[in-house]
C-alpha positions in Angstrom: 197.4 -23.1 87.8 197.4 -22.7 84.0 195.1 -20.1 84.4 197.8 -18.3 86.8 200.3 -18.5 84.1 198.6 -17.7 81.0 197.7 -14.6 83.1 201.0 -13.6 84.2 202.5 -14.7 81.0 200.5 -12.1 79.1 200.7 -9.1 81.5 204.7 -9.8 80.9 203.6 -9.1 77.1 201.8 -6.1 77.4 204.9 -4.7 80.1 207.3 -5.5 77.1 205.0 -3.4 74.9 204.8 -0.4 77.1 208.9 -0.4 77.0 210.0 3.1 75.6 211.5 3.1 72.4 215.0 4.1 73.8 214.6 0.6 75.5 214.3 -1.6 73.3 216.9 0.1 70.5 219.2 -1.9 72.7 217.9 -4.8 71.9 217.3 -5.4 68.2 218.3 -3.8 64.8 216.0 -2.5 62.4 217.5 -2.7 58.6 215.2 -0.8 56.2 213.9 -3.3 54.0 211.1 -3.4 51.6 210.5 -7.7 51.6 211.6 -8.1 55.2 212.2 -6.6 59.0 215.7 -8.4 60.0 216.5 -8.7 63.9 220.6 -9.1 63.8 222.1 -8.6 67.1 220.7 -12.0 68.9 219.6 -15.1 67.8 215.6 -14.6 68.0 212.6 -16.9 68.0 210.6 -15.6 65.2 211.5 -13.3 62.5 208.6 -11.4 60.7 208.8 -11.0 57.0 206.4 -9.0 54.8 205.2 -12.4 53.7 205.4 -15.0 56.1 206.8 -15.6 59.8 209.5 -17.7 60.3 210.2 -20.1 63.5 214.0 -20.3 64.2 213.9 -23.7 65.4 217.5 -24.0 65.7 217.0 -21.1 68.7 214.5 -23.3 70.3 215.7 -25.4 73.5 212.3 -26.9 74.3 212.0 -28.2 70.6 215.1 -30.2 70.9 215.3 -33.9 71.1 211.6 -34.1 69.6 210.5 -34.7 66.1 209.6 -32.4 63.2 205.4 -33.1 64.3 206.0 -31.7 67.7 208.0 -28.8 66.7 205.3 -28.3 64.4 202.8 -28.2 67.2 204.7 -25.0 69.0 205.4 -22.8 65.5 203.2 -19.8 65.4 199.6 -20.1 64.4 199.7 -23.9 63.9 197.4 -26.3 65.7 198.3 -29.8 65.0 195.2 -32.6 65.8 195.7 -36.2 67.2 195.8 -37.2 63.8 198.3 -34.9 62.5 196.0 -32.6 61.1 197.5 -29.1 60.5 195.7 -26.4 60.8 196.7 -22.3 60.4 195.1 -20.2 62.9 192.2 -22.3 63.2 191.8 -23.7 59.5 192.4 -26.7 58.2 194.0 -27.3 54.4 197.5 -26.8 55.3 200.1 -27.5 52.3 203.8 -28.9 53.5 206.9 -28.3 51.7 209.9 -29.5 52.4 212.7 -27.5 51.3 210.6 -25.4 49.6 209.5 -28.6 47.8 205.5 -29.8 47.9 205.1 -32.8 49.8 203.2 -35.7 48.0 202.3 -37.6 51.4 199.0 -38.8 52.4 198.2 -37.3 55.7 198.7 -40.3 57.8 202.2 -40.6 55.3 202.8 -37.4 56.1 202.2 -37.7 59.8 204.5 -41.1 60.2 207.4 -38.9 58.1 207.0 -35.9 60.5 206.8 -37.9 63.8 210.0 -40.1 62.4 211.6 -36.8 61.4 214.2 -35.4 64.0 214.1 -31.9 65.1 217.8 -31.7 65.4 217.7 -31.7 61.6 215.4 -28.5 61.4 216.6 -25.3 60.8 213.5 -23.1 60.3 209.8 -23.4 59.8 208.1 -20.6 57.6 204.4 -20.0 57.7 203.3 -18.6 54.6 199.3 -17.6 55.0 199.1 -15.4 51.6 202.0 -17.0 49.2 202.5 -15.4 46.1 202.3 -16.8 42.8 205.4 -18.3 42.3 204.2 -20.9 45.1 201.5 -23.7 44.3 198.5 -22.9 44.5 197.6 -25.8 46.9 196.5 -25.2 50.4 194.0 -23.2 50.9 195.1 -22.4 54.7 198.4 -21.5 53.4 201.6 -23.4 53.2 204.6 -24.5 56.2 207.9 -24.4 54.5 210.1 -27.1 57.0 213.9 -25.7 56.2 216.0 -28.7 57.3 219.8 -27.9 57.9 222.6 -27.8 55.3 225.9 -26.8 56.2 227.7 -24.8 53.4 231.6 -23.5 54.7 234.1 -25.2 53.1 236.5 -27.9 54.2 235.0 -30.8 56.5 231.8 -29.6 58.7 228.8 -31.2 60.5 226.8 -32.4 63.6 226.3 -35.1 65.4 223.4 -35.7 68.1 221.8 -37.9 70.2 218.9 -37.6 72.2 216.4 -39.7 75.1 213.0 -39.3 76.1 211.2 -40.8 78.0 206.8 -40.1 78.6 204.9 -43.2 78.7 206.9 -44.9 76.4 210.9 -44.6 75.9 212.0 -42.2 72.8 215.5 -42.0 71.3 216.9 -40.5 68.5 220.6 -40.4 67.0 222.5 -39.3 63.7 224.6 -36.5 62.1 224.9 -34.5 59.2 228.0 -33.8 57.1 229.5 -31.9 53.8 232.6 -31.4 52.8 233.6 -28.5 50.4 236.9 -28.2 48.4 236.9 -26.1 45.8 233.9 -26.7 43.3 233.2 -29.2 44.6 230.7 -30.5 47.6 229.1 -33.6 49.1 227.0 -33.5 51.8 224.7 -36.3 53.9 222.9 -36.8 56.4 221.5 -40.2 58.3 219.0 -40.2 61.7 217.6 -43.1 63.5 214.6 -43.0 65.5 212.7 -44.5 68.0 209.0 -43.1 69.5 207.5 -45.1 71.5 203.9 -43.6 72.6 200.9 -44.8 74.5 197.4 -42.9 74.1 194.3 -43.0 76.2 191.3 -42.4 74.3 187.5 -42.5 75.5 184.9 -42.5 72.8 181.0 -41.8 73.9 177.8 -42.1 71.5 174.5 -41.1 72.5 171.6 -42.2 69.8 168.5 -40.3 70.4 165.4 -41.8 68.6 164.5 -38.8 66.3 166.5 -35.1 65.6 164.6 -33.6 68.4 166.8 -35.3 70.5 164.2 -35.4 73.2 164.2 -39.3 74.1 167.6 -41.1 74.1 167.4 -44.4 72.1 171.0 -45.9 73.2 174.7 -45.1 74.6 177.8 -46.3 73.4 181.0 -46.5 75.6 184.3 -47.1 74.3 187.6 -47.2 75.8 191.2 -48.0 74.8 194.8 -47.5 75.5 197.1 -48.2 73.0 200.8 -49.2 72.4 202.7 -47.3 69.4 206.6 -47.8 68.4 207.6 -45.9 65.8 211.0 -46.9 64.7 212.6 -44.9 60.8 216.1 -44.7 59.4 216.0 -41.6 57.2 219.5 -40.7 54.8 220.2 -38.4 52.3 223.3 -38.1 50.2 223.9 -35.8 47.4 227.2 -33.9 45.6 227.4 -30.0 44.1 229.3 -29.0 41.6 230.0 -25.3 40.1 230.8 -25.8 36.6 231.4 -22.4 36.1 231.2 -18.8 38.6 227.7 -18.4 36.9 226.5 -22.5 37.1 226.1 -25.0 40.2 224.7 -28.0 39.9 223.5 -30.2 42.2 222.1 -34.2 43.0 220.9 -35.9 45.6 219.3 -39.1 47.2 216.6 -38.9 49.7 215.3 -42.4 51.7 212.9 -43.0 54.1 212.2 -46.3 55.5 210.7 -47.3 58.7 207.4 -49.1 60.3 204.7 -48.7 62.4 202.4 -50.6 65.0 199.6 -49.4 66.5 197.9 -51.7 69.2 194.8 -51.2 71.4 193.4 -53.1 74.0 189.4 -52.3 75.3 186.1 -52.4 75.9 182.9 -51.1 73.7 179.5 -51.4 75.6 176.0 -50.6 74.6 173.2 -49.7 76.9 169.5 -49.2 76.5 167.4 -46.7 77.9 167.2 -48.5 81.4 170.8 -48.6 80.8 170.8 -52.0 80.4 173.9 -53.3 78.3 172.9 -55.3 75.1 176.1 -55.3 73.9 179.4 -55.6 75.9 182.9 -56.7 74.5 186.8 -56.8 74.9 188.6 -55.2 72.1 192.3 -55.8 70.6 193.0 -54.4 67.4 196.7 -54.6 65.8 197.7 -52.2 63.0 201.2 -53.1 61.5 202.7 -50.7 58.9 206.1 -50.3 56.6 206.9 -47.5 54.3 210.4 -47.1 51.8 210.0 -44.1 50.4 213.2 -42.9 47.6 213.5 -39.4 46.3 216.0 -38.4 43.4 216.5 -34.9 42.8 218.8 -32.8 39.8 218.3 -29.2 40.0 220.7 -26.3 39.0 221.0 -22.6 39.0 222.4 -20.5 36.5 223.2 -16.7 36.4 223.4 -14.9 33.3 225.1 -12.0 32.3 223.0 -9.5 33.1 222.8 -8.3 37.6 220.1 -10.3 39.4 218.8 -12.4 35.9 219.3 -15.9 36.6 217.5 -19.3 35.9 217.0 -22.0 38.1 215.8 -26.0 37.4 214.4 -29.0 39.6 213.6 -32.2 38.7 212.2 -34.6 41.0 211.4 -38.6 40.8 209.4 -40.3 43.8 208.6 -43.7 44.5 207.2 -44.7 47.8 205.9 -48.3 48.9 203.3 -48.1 51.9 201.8 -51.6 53.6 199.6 -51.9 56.1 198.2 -55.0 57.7 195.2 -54.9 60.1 194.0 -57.2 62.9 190.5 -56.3 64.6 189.0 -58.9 67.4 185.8 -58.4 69.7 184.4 -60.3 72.6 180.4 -59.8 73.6 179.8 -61.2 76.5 176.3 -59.6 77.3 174.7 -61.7 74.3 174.8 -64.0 71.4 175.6 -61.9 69.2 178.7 -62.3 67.3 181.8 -60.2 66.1 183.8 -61.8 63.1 187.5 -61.1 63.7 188.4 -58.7 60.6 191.7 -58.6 58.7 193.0 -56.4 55.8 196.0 -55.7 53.6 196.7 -52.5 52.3 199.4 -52.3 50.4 200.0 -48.6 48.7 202.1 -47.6 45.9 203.1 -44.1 44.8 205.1 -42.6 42.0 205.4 -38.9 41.6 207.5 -37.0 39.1 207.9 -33.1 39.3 209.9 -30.6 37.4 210.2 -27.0 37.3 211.8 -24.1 35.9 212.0 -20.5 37.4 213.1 -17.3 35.8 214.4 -14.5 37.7 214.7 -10.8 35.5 215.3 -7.4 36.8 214.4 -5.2 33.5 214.4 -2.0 34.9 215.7 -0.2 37.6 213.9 -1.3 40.9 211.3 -3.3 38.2 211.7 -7.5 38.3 209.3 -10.2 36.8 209.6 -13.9 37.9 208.4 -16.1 36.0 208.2 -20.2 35.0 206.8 -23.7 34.7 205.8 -26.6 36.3 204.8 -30.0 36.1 203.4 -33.1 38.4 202.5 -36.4 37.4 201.5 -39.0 40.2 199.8 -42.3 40.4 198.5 -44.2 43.1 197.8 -48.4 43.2 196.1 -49.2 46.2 195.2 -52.6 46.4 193.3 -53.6 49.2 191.6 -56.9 50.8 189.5 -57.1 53.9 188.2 -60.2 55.5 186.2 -62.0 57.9 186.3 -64.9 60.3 184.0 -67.0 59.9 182.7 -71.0 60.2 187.2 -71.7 60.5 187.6 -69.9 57.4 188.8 -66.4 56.1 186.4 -64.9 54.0 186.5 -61.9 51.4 184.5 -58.9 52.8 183.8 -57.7 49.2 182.1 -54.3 50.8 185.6 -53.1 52.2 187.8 -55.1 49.4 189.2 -52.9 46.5 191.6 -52.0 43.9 192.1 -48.3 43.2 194.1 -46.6 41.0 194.2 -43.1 41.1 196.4 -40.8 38.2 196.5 -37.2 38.7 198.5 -34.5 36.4 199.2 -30.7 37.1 200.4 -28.0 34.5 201.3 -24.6 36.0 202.6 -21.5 34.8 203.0 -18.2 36.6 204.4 -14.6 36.3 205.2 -12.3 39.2 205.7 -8.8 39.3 207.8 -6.8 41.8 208.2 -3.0 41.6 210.0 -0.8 44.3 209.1 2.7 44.5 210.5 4.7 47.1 208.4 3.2 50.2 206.1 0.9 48.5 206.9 -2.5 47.2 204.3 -3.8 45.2 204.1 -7.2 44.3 201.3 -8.9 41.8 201.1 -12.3 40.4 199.1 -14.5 37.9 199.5 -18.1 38.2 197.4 -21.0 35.8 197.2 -24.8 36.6 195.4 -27.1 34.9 194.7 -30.3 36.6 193.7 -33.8 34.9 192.1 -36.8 37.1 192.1 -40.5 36.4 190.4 -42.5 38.5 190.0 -46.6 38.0 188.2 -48.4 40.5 188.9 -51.9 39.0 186.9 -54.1 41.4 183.3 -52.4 40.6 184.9 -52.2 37.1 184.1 -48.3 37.0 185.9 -44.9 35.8 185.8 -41.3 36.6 187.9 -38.5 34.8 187.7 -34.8 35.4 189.7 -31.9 34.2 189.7 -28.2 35.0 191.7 -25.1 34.6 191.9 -22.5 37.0 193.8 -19.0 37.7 195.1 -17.8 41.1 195.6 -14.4 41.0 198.0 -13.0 44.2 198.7 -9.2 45.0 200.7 -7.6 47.8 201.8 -4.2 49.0 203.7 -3.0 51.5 204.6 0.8 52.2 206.8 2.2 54.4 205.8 5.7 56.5 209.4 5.9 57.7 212.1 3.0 58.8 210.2 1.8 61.8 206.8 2.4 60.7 205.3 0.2 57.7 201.7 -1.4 56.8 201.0 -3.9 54.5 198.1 -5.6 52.7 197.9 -9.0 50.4 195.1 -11.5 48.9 195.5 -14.4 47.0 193.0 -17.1 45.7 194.1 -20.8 46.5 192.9 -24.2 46.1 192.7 -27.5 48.0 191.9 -30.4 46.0 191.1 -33.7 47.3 193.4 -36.4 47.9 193.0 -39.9 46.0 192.4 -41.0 50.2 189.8 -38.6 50.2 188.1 -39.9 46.8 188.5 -44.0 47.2 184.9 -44.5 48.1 186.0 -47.9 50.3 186.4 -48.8 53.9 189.4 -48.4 56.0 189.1 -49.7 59.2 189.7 -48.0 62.8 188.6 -51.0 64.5 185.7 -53.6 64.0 182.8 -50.4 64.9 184.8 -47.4 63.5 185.8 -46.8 59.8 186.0 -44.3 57.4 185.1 -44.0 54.0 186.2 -41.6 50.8 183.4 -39.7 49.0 183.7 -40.2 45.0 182.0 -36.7 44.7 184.2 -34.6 46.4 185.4 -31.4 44.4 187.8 -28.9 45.1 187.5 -26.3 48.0 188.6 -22.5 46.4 189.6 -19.9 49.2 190.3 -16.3 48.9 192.2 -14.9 51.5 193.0 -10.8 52.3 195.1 -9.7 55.3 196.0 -6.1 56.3 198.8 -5.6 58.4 200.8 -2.8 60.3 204.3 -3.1 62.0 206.3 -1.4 64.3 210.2 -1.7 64.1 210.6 -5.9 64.2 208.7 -5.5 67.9 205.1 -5.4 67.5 203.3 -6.6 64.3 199.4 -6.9 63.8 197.3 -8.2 61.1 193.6 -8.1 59.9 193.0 -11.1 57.6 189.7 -12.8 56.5 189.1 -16.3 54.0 186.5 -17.2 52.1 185.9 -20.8 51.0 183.8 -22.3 48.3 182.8 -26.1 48.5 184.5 -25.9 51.8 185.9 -29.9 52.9 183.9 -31.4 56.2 184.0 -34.5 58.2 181.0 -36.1 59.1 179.9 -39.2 60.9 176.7 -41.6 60.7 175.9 -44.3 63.4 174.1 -47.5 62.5 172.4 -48.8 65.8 171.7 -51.8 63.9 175.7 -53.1 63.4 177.0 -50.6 66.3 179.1 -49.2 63.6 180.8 -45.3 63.2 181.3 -44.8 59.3 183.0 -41.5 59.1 183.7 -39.7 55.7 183.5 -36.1 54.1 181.3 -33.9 52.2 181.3 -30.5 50.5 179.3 -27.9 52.3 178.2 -25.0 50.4 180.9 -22.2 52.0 182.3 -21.2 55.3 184.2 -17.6 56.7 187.6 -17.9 58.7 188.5 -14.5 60.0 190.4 -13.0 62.9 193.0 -10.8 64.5 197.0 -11.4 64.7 199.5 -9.6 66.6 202.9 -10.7 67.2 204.8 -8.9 70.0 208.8 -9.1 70.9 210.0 -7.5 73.8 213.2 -7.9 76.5 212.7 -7.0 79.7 216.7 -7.2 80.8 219.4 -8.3 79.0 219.2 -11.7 80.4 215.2 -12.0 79.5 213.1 -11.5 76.4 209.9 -12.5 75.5 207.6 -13.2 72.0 204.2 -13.1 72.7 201.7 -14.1 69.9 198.0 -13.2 69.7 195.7 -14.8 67.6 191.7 -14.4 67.7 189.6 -15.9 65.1 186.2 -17.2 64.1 185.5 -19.9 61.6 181.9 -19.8 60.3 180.1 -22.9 57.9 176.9 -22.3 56.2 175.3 -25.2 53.9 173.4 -28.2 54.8 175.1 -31.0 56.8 173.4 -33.5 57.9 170.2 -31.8 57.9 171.4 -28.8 59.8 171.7 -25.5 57.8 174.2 -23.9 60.1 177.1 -25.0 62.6 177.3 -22.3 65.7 180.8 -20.6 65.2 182.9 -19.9 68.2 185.2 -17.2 68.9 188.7 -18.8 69.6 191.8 -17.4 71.5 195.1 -18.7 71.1 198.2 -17.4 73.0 201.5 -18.6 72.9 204.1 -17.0 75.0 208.2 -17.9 74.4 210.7 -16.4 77.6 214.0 -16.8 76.6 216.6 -16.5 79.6 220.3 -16.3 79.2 221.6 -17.1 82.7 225.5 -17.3 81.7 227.6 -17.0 78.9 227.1 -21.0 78.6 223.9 -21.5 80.2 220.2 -20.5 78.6 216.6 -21.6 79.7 213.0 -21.5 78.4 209.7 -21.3 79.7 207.1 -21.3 77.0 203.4 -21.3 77.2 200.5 -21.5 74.3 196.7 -21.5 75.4 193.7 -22.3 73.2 190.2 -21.6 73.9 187.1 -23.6 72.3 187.3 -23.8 68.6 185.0 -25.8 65.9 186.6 -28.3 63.3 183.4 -28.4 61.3 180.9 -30.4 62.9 183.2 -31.1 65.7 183.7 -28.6 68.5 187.7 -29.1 69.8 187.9 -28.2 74.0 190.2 -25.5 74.7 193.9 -26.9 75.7 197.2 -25.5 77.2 200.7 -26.5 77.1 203.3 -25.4 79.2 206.9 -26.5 78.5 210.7 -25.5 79.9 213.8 -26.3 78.7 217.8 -25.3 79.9 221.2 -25.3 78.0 224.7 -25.7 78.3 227.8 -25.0 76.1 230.4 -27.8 76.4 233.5 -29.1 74.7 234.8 -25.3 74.2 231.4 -24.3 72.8 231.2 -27.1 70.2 229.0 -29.1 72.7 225.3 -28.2 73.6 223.6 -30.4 76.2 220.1 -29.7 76.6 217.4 -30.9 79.1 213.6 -30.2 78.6 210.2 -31.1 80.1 206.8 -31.2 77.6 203.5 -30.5 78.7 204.4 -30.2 82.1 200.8 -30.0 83.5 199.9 -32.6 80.8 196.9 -30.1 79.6 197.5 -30.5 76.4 194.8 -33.0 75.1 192.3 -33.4 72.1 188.9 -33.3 73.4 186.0 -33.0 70.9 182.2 -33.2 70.4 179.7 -32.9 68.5 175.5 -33.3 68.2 173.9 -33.6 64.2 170.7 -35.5 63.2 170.2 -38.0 65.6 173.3 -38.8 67.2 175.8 -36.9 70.1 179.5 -37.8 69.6 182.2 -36.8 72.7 186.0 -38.2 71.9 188.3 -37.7 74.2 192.1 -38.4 73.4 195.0 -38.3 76.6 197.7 -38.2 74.4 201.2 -38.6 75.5 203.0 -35.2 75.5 204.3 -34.8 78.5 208.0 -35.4 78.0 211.3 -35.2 79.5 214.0 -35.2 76.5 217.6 -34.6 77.6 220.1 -34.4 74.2 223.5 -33.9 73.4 225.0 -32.0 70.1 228.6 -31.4 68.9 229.8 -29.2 66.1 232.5 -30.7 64.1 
């Protein structure tokens, strides 16, 4: 059936495509533009800009009543894991702004923010593969830009929603957003509470061979679980703006984030010997509990001078964020004596971040600018953590896992862009600097590591124009992606009582330089040539100790590895009442460098297709039917199963057209899973995660 539709969905692409150009003047607008192709007569799904593509979320019926992680999951080019990995057409080191704003979130932070996020409060998601240098440097897949809403007309405005889902589990989310404007002066807020609940299916199976041959199987490990996982946040922001003058607005807000987390699983974990014989057999609970309050205070300004187009704009930025977690892991063997202590740990995490910034904006010559500015981050981590084990009636330190890590990191950057606009090429080139200072204090083996480097990320694009519906473009920039103080803390954090992973110490930094070369036609069909290189390049890897039946899993720098493919973005309607974007991605990641003892990893040519109908039945009444396939891909030594989603959604305008109720079904087929594998050294690893995506999500929204 999915094969069907992909199918069908596609040949609808390639019809849209063959359209006459007569055709589809009727449906979109083509403003001549040097920075970005503008489709102005209907509210579209993507817009292409010489620099990134933007998702109108906002235009998106299946993406409401879910959170910002599953919109995330349907934006173009972006693949998110079980995990909450991100990855841009098929690479991972993905940097998240909020805002335009660099988040500071661990990844499993970050997840828990993005799942609690509502996607009622999204306006637009930019992805930005080849930034230029007035962006950080970080990210060496590119950046996603989540632009949340923000009402600005004056007097008394705002939303309200409220949404329930229901998949496995029940899912509910509720709040509004307000501002109100009178003269120069504005407040604004916004408050959303959410509920996920989620239930996940996972199968984990080993296979231990007794030498890398892999001739003669030594033992097979089988573990099941299903788990339980409420997610409940209350997320508000408040803030004021005030225009001190025509040329000077100032603004200040307060952003909070507070909610918790539990994750539990119930199963099984059996060992078998070569007569498949099990020598080890047990029962499984683990219980993961976990609170975060995370406060944001931001002052920021802009300021125009006298002079057309100069201005100068400010943010400052001041982040605390407390993160707990607390850990139960249990195991029964039945098929032996031997014995599984019941493990506990407490995690607590504390995080302070301060950023500021200052950007200059001056046209000096006709059709001539230069941006320019300054930045700074400071951050520290405390992560204080205790594991321990049951034992004899007593609770005892496990002073392997136990730790105190404190982790201080500063960031320095400068940057000056270029622009100049000849008569149908823009060019744009850019020099940015950061200089980055580590501090790491691992206070229970009493040791210290420091480390400081400076490096330069040059960025160049150019984008010429054969005639207002013809243009081409090319761009390269040179990015970094440095490793997190997770990624660094050389202790244990435990999955459960056989799985855990592990920071490396000796991690570096992973430098990419990416090149793309596009053409477009009108704002209907766009395709690009793009190709990354990566030095020191970040990959997961595994060990199994037949010994303790334990996973440790952790990651290492491998020497360099090649992402490269083909993009084309299509937009086509086939009547008034149907049109269709079609995106087209083919890539091919390739690792080279020793892992594990093996030189190469096989790359694998991957397809991704995502197809978005958009149907406007009545004046009051729209539907969706979106589809996005994914062939076989490799996540370093892991090779991910190809996966398809298909997804539908209906509208209707109530309440005089204030009103929107919508209705939506997820994953309808419930194909898409996370299904990986992988064989290094002497072990086979297959993971197979059932995750809970099929949805139906009915929500209501009124304009006030």
């Amino acid at each position: 059936m999915k094969n069907i539709i992909t199918s069908i969905m596609l040949a609808f692409s390639v019809y849209g495509f063959s359209q006459t150009e007569k055709e589809t003047d009727s449906i979109v607008e083509t403003i001549t533009a040097l920075d970005e192709i503008v489709i102005s007569k209907k509210k579209v799904l993507y817009t292409q800009k010489s620099d990134r593509l933007v998702f109108n979320v906002e235009n998106s019926i299946v993406s409401e009543g879910g959170t910002a992680l599953d919109v995330l999951s349907r934006a173009p080019g972006v693949v998110v894991s079980q995990d909450g990995d991100l990855s841009i057409r098929g690479q991972q080191g993905v940097a998240v702004m909020i805002n335009g704003k660099l988040t500071q979130l661990s990844q499993k932070e970050l997840a828990n923010y993005l799942k609690a996020t509502t996607s009622s409060n999204i306006k637009q998601i930019e992805v930005i593969t080849n930034p230029s240098s007035k962006y950080d440097a970080a990210g060496k897949a590119g950046i996603i830009n989540i632009i949340l809403k923000k009402p600005n007309a004056s007097g008394l405005k705002g939303t309200a929603f409220t949404s329930y889902g229901r998949g496995r589990k029940n899912r509910t989310n509720s709040g509004f957003n307000l501002n109100y404007n009178k003269d120069k002066w504005g407040v604004f807020g916004n408050y959303s509470y959410t509920f996920r609940g989620e239930e996940e299916k996972k199968e984990f199976n080993q296979i231990q061979y007794t030498d890398q041959t892999r001739e003669e199987i030594a033992s097979k490990n089988h573990q099941t679980s299903i788990t339980d996982e409420p997610l409940t946040s209350n997320n508000f922001k408040i803030g004021t703006q005030y225009e001190v003058s025509p040329k000077t607005s100032l603004e200040f807000y307060v952003d909070a984030k507070i909610g918790r987390y539990e994750n539990m699983a119930d199963g099984t974990n059996t060992v078998v010997n070569t007569s498949n014989q099990p020598i080890f057999d047990a029962v499984t609970y683990n219980d993961s509990k976990e609170k975060w309050n995370d406060y944001t205070y931001a002052f920021s300004g802009l300021h125009k001078f006298n002079n057309e187009g100069k201005n100068m704009a400010f943010d400052f930025e001041y982040e605390t964020s407390k993160f707990r977690s607390n850990q139960f892991q249990s195991a029964d063997n039945t098929a032996n004596s031997t014995v599984v202590n019941d493990r506990r740990g407490f995690i607590p995490s504390q995080l302070k971040v301060f950023t500021g910034k200052i950007d200059f904006v001056n046209p000096f010559k006709e059709k001539q600018s230069l941006e320019y500015g300054v930045k700074a981050s400071i951050k520290n981590n405390d992560n204080p953590s205790v594991y321990e084990y049951y034992e004899n009636n007593q609770w005892l330190i496990d002073f392997n896992s136990t730790n105190h890590f404190e982790y201080n990191e500063q960031i320095y950057a400068a940057y000056v862009n270029y622009k100049y606009q000849l008569e149908k090429l823009n060019i744009q080139a850019g020099l940015r600097s950061e200089y980055t200072a580590i501090s790491i204090d691992q206070k229970t083996l009493n040791e210290e590591h420091k480390d400081d480097y400076l490096k330069w990320f040059p960025s160049l694009s150019l984008k010429y124009e054969f005639t207002n519906n013809h243009s081409a473009h090319a761009s390269y920039s040179k990015r970094i992606n440095r490793p997190s103080q997770f990624d660094l803390n050389p202790f244990r954090f435990y999955d459960d009582s056989f799985n855990y992973s592990q920071g490396n110490p000796n991690l570096i930094p992973e430098i990419t330089h990416a090149m793309e070369i596009g053409y477009a036609w009108k704002s209907n069909f766009m395709a690009s040539v793009y190709f990354n290189s990566t030095k020191d390049v970040f990959t997961e890897v595994y060990n199994y100790n037949p010994d303790t039946n334990t996973t440790v899993t952790t990651q290492i720098n491998v020497d360099k590895s090649y992402n490269y493919g083909i993009n084309i973005t299509n937009t086509a309607e086939f009547y008034k009442w149907w049109s269709v974007n079609t995106l087209f991605n083919v890539f091919e990641n390739k690792f080279m460098g020793n892992v594990l003892n093996s030189n190469t990893i096989d790359p694998i040519m991957t397809l991704n297709l995502s197809v978005q109908n958009s149907f406007t039945i009545t004046e009051t009444w729209k539907a969706e039917g979106n589809a996005q396939y994914q062939s076989k891909s490799n996540l370093g030594v892991y090779q991910r199963d190809g996966f398809f989603d298909f997804s539908i959604g209906i509208s209707k305008q109530v309440l005089a057209k204030k009103g929107n109720i919508k209705l939506n079904f997820t994953d309808v087929f419930n194909t898409n899973n996370f299904y990986i594998k992988s064989v290094v050294a002497q072990t086979g690893i297959d993971k197979r995660y059932d995750l809970d995506n099929r949805i139906a999500t009915i929500a209501f929204t009124y304009r006030i």
